[in-house]
DONU-258752 format. One line per 8 residues: number of its first residue (from 0); for each residue x negated, y, z of C-alpha. Coordinates in pm, whole numbers, plus 50000, padded with zeros to 5 digits. Last residue first. Layout:
<lolums>
NUM	X Y Z  ...
</lolums>
This chain:
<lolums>
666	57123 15098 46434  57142 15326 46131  57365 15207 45816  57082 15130 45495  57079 15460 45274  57154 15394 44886  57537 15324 44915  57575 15638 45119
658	57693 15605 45458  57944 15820 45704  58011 15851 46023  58378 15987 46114  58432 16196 46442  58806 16288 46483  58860 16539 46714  59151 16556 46973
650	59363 16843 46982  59744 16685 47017  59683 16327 47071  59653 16114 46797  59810 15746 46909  59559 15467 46769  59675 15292 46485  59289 15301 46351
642	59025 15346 46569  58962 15683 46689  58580 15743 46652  58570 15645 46248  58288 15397 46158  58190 15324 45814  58306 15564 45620  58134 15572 45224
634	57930 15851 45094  57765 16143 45329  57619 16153 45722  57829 16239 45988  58134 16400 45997  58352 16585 46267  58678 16632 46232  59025 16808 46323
626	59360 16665 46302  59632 16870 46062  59761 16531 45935  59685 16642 45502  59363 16734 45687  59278 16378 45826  59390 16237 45482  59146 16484 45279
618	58888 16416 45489  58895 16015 45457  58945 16067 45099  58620 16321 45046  58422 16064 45283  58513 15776 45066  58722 15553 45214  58535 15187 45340
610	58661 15295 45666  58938 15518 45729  59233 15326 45855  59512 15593 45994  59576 15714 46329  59954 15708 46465  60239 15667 46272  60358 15969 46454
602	60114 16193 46250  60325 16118 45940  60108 16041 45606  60306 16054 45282  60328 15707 45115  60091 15729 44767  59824 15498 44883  59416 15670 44783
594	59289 15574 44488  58937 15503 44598  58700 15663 44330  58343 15567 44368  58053 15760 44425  58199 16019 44615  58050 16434 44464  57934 16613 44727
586	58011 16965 44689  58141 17031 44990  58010 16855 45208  57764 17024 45404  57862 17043 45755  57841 17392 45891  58091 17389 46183  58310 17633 45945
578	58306 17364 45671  58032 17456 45378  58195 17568 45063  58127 17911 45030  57763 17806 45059  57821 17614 44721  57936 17949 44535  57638 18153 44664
570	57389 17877 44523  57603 17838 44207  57601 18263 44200  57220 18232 44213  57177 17955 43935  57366 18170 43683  57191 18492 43765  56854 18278 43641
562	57002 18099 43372  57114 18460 43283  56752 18585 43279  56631 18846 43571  56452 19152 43548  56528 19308 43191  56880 19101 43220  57127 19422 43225
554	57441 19286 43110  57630 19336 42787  57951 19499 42783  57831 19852 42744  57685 19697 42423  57980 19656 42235  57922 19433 41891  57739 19170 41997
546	57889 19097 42315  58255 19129 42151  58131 18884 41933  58016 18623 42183  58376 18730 42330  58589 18632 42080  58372 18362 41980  58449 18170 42360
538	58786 18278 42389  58874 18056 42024  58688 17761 42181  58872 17811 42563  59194 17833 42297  59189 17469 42175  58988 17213 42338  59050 17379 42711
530	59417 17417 42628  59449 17066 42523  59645 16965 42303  59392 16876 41939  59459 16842 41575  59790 16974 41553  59819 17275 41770  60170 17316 41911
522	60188 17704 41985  59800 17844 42065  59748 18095 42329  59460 18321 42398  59406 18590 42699  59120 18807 42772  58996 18990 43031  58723 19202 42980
514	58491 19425 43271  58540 19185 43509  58228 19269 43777  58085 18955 43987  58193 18722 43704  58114 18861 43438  58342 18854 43239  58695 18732 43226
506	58906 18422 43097  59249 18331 42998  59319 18012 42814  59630 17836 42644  59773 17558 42495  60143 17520 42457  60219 17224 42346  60417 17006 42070
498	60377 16601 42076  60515 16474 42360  60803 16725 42372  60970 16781 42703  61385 16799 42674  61638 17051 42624  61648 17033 42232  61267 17117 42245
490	61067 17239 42564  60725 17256 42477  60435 17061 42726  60241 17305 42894  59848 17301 42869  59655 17565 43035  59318 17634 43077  59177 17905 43386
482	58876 18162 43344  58549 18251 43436  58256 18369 43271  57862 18451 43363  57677 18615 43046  57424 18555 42752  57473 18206 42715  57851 18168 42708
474	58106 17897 42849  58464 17915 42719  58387 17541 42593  58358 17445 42989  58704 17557 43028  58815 17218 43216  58589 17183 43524  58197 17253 43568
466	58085 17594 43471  58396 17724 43305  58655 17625 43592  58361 17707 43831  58374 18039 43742  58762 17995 43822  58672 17910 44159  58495 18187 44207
458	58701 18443 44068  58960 18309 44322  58710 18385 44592  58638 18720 44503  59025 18788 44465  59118 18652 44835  58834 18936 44964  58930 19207 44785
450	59285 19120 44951  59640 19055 44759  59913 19225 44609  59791 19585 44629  60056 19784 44424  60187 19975 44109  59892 20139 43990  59926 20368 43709
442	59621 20391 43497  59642 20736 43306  59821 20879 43048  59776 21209 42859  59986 21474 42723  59819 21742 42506  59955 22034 42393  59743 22095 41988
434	60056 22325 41873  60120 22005 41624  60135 21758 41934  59897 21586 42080  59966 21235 42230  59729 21027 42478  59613 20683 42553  59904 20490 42482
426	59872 20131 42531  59963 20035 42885  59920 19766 43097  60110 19834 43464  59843 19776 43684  59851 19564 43980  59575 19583 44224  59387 19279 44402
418	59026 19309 44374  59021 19325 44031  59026 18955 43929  59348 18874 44016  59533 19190 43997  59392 19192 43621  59547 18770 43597  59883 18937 43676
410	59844 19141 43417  59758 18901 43208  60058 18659 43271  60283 18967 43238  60161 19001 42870  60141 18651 42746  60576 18661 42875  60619 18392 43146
402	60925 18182 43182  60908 17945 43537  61030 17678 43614  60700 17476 43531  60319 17641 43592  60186 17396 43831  60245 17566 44123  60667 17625 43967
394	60679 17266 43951  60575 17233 44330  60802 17499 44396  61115 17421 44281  61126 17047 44362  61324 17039 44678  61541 17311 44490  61554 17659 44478
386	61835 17842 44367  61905 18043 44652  61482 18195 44671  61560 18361 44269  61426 18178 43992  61150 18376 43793  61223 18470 43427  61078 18600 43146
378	61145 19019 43118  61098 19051 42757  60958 19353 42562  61197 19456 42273  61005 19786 42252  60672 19880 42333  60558 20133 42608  60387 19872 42846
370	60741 19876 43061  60582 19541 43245  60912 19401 43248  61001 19233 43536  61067 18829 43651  60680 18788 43715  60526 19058 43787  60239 18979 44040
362	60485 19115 44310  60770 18931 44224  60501 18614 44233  60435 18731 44557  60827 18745 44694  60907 18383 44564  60653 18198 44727  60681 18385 45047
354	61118 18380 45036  61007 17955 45010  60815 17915 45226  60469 17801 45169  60298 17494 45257  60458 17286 45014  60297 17433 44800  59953 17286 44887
346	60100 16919 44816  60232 17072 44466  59864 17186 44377  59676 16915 44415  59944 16684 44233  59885 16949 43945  59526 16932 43908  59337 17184 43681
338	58967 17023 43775  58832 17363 43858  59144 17449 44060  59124 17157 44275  58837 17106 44235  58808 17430 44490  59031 17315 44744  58836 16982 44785
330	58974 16700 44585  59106 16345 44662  59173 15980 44519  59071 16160 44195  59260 15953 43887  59234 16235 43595  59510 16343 43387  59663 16442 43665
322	60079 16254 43741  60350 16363 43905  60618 16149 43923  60990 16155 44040  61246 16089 44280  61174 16329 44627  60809 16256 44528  60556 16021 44364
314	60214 16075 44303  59975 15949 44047  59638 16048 44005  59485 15870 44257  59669 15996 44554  59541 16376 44485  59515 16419 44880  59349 16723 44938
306	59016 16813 45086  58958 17080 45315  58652 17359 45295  58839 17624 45144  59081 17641 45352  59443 17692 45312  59756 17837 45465  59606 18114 45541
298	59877 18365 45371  59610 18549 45136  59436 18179 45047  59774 18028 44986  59875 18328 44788  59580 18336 44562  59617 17926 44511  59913 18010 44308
290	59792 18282 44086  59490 18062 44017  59737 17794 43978  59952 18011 43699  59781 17886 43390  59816 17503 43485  60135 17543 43270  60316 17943 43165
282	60624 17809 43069  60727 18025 42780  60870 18372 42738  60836 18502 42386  60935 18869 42346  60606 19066 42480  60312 18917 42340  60532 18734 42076
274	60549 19096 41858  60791 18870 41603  60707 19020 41260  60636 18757 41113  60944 18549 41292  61143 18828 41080  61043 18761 40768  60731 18917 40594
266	60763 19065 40234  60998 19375 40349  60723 19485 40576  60503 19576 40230  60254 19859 40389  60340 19682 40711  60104 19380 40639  60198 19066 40859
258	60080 18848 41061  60150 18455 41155  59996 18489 41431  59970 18778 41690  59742 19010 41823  59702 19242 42144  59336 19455 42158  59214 19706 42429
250	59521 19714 42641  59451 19941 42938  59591 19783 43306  59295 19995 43483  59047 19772 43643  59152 19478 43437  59047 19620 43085  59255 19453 42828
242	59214 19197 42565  59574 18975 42422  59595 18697 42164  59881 18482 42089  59945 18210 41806  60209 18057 41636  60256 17737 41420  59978 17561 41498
234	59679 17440 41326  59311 17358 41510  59047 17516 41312  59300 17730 41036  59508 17806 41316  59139 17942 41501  58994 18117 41248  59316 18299 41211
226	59261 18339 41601  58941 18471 41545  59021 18726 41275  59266 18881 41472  59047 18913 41792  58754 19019 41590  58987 19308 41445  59135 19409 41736
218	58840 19456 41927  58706 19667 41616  58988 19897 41639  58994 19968 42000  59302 20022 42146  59431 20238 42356  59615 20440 42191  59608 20776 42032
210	59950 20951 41924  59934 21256 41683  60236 21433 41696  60479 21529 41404  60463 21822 41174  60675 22100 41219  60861 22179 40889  60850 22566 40838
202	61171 22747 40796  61288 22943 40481  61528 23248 40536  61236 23493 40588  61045 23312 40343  61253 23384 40075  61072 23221 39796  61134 23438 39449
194	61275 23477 39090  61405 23114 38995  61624 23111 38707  61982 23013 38785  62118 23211 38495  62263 23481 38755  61914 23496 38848  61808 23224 39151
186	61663 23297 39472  61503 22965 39671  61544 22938 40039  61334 22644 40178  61421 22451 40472  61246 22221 40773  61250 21902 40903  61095 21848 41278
178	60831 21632 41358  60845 21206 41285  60599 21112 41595  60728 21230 41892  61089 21107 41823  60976 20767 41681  60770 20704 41944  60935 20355 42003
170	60993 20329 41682  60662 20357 41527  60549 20185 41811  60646 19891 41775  60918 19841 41508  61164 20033 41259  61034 20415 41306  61253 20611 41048
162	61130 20683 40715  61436 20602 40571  61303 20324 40363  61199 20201 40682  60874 20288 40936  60654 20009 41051  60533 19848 41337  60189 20007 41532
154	60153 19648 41769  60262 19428 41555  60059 19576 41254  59750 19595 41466  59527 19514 41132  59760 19368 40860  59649 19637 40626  59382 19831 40731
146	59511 20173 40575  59872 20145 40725  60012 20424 40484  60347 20596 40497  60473 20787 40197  60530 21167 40195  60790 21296 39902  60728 21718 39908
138	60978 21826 39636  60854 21996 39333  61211 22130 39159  61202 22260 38740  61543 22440 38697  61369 22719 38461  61064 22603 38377  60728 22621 38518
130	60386 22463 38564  60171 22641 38794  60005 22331 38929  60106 22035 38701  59786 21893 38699  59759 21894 39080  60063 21653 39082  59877 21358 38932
122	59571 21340 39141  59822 21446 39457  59976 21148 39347  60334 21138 39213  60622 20991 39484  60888 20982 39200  60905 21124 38871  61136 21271 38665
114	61459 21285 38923  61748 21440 38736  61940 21721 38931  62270 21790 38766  62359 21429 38562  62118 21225 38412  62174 20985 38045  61999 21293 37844
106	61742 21400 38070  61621 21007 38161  61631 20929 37795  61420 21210 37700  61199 21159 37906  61136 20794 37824  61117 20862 37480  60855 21116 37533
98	60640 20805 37584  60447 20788 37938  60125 20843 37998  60164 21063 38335  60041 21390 38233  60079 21390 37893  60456 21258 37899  60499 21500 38159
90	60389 21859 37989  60571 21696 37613  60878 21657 37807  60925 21969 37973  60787 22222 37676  61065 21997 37441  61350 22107 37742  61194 22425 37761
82	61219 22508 37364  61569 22349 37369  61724 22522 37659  61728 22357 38022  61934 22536 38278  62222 22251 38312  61916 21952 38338  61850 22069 38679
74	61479 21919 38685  61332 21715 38944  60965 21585 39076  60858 21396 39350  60535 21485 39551  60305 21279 39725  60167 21355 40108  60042 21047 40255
66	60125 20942 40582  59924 20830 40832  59904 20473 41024  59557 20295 41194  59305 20634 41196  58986 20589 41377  59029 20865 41643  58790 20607 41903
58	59072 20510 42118  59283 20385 41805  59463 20646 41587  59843 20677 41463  59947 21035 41286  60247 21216 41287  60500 21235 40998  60472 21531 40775
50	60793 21695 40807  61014 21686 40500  61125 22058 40337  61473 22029 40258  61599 22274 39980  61806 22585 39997  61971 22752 39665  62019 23086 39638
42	62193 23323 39369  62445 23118 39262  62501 22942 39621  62477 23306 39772  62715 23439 39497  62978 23154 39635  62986 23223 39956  62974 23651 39938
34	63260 23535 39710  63457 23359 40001  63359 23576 40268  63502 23869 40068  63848 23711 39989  64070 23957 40149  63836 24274 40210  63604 24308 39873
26	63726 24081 39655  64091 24114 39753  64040 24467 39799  63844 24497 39475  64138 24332 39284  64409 24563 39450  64213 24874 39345  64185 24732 38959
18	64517 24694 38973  64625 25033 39084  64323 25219 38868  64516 25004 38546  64888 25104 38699  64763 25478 38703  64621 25458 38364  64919 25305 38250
10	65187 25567 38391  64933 25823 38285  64980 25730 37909  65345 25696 38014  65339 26070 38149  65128 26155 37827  65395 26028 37648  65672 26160 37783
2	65523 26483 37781  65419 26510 37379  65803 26409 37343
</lolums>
């Protein structure tokens, strides 16, 4: 008996040790991965750890866009005993003056990790420095900050609730900017008690880069406030202002209106936040002549000292009208530019063909992307050579037929004014990342359009655009300007508005060495339509600040006063104009208008009538037939050595004698 039951006491024992054996292998062989599992999410517990997002700073390290390091606060509300939980609320109702009601409320209605406070100040979050209870979480919660408001806001964009880069360059840097997320490894007691950091299993967040444009902050701000100055002047329901250095394509200052603050992006719409610098293509207007006369001037197809046939301010072609503001019976080269006029422009050209025509305004940028290193950036649009009309390219001289972007235009106007290089514009300066590797960018040029010599002369004539044509109200005291008006009439519901325009100005100082160029455009001012009444006003106190805030800009007048340097370039300007037999007539001003008759001269209708034409429209018909001259004396024609009728034979010179109304005619 005694052995039956010890052999069934052993029986058990040995079935016990059995089980207990098959239980370990299963926990220790067939399930082991699963428990190792689920002891390392009792015993650990892994957290994100945010990177700081990188920082945004002009060309002088002021700081635009930064983020702010706040903390947010959880508690697992499963570890919490009574004397913690009271410890808990009583800590955070003192610290952030709230009731304990509130607390309470939020631990009681949460489930698993309740969120106490969000974003907390580093004012706030410092008091709570070493406070601890079991399930308590501090989570690093960063917030993005734009500490000048509505300053460059199109420009830097904004980041979303996500924290991902939405606009400008916030998104278009997104990757360089937002770093790299990291963890932290937490161990827990079996009661879920913290006990220790495991660093070895944590990883460090990598901050993001710091990105440096090229902006200047002050620039930016003048040019902001002066346009606002400007809507409020004038009205209009959009407005455009770009700065950038034309000798190496760098964007100093790009604004638009309306603005908006990307600290509270959700407040703006989305025509706000419409960057229109580089996604609204418009028809550029009397903008583009400059461009225009460049590539008569480059292909000799021009010269300087001819007069064109303006026909008196009207002039009819192929079926329809073009019309100046201004009835001139005739203008030399050079008025023509000063005095903005379009029928001036469309009989020059006609000069060029039309694969010419097309290929240099490809090469000024038109019809591209500048790739300035912000997104959404339009491409406008240039007609290709095969879908060219008859009227193609005298609308396209004036500025018509063609889609610009603000941008492109001022690029073009840097090759312009530079000698002849395109830039591509560009805003980023540099970007260091958080092991302090640096990658710079330089100017990049893309290619010589036109001569040194072609680009002196255009700055010429558009320093006689300020001095004596339509942008006198860009003038300044202190320093020589030029620049170009436009005014383009708006397309709306596919036909011209009389009412809305686009009215623009780009101008550049000094003259002999551009060190700013600056573009300004106004969308369908109310209380005026001209470009040279609207934004050559708004240029002008741009850059009389500018001058008194940046002194590198100013010029060195300790020998010689402006009025002074002024007077010289006039004299230099008016010797450019002399014919190449040196007859001074350049500047001569007729007495009367003659509105000249609008049917196009043919050479086979033999010599036309000059006398009692004023010399300019006696000129401008014998160059609109290609037959050279000789003149004598200034004003009215009163004799003309071919008589009129007369077959022109190929080479023969025309000798006209002139008379002003004050001198009695010479026996």
């Amino acid at each position: 008996m005694n052995k039956t039951r010890i052999f069934i006491i052993f029986l058990l024992i040995f079935a016990f040790a059995a089980d207990v054996v098959y239980h370990l292998y299963k926990i220790q062989i067939t399930n082991h991965a699963k428990y190792v599992y689920m002891a390392e999410r009792q015993q650990k517990k892994v957290f994100p750890s945010k990177a700081e997002r990188g920082t945004i700073k002009d060309r002088n390290g002021d700081v635009l866009a930064y983020t702010r390091d706040e903390k947010s606060f959880y508690i697992d509300k499963r570890m919490l005993n009574k004397r913690q939980k009271d410890t808990l609320i009583n800590t955070f109702s003192r610290v952030f003056n709230k009731s304990k009601r509130y607390y309470e409320r939020l631990i009681e209605e949460g489930k698993g990790n309740v969120l106490l406070e969000k974003k907390a100040s580093d004012e706030k979050a410092i008091l709570l420095t070493g406070f601890t209870v079991n399930g308590f979480i501090k989570q690093e919660d960063y917030t993005r900050v734009y500490p000048y408001g509505m300053t460059a806001a199109h420009i830097l964009g904004y980041v979303d609730k996500k924290f991902r880069g939405a606009e400008g360059l916030e998104k278009q840097l997104n990757t360089d900017l937002k770093g790299i997320d990291g963890e932290m490894t937490i161990e827990c007691d079996v009661y879920g008690r913290v006990v220790n950091l495991n660093n070895q299993l944590s990883q460090k967040a990598i901050p993001g880069s710091t990105v440096y444009l090229t902006i200047n902050k002050t620039y930016q701000k003048i040019l902001e406030e002066e346009i606002i100055e400007g809507i409020k002047e004038y009205g209009g329901a959009s407005a455009v202002g770009i700065i950038m250095d034309p000798n190496t394509g760098e964007i100093l200052g790009m604004a638009n209106y309306p603005m908006f603050d990307p600290n509270n992006y959700n407040l703006a719409d989305n025509d706000s936040r419409k960057d229109r610098a580089l996604t609204d293509p418009y028809e550029p207007g009397s903008t583009i002549k400059p461009i225009i006369m460049s590539i008569l001037f480059e292909e000799k197809k021009v010269r300087e000292n001819e007069y064109v046939n303006t026909f008196g301010g009207t002039y009819s072609i192929h079926g329809v009208k073009i019309r100046d503001t201004h009835e001139y019976g005739s203008l030399s080269v050079r008025e023509v530019v000063e005095n903005s006029s379009n029928i001036g422009m469309a009989v020059l050209s006609d000069r060029l063909d039309t694969d010419t025509f097309y290929r240099y305004l490809r090469d000024f940028g038109f019809g591209n992307t500048t790739s300035v290193g912000l997104p959404s950036e339009s491409s406008g649009f240039l007609k290709k050579p095969e879908k060219f009309n008859s009227l193609t390219k005298m609308y396209m001289s004036f500025g018509y037929e063609i889609m610009v972007t603000p941008i492109q235009l001022l690029s073009a106007y840097c090759a312009l004014i530079n000698g002849g290089v395109l830039y591509q514009p560009y805003i980023i300066n540099k970007i260091v990342d958080a092991d302090k590797n640096t990658t710079e960018f330089k100017p990049i040029k893309l290619r010589n359009i036109i001569s040194k010599k072609t680009s002196d002369k255009i700055k010429s004539f558009m320093y006689g655009v300020v001095e004596n044509g339509t942008g006198k109200n860009a003038k300044l005291d202190r320093i020589t300007v030029g620049g170009k008006t436009g005014t383009t009439q708006r397309l709306v519901s596919n036909s011209y508005s009389k009412s809305d325009y686009y009215t623009s100005f780009v101008g550049f100082f000094p003259v002999d060495n551009p060190k700013v160029v600056c573009y300004i455009m106004v969308n369908s001012p109310t209380k005026q339509k001209y470009g040279g009444s609207v934004a050559a006003p708004i240029f002008q106190k741009v850059s009389e600040r500018l001058l008194n805030t940046d002194y590198s800009l100013k010029p060195e007048l300790n020998i010689k006063s402006t009025s002074v340097i002024r007077k010289e370039l006039n004299k230099e300007l008016s010797d450019l104009s002399l014919n190449d037999n040196n007859t001074a007539y350049g500047n001569i001003k007729s007495e009367k208008i003659i509105k000249s008759d609008t049917k196009k001269l043919r050479i086979e209708d033999g010599m036309p009538n000059l006398v009692n034409l004023s010399m300019r429209d006696a000129v401008a018909k014998l160059s609109e037939l290609g037959i050279k001259y000789q003149i004598i004396g200034t004003g009215k024609v009163i004799k003309q050595s071919i008589s009129a009728g007369s077959k022109i034979k190929s080479n023969s010179v025309c000798v006209i004698e002139c008379i002003s109304n004050k001198k009695k005619k010479l026996s």
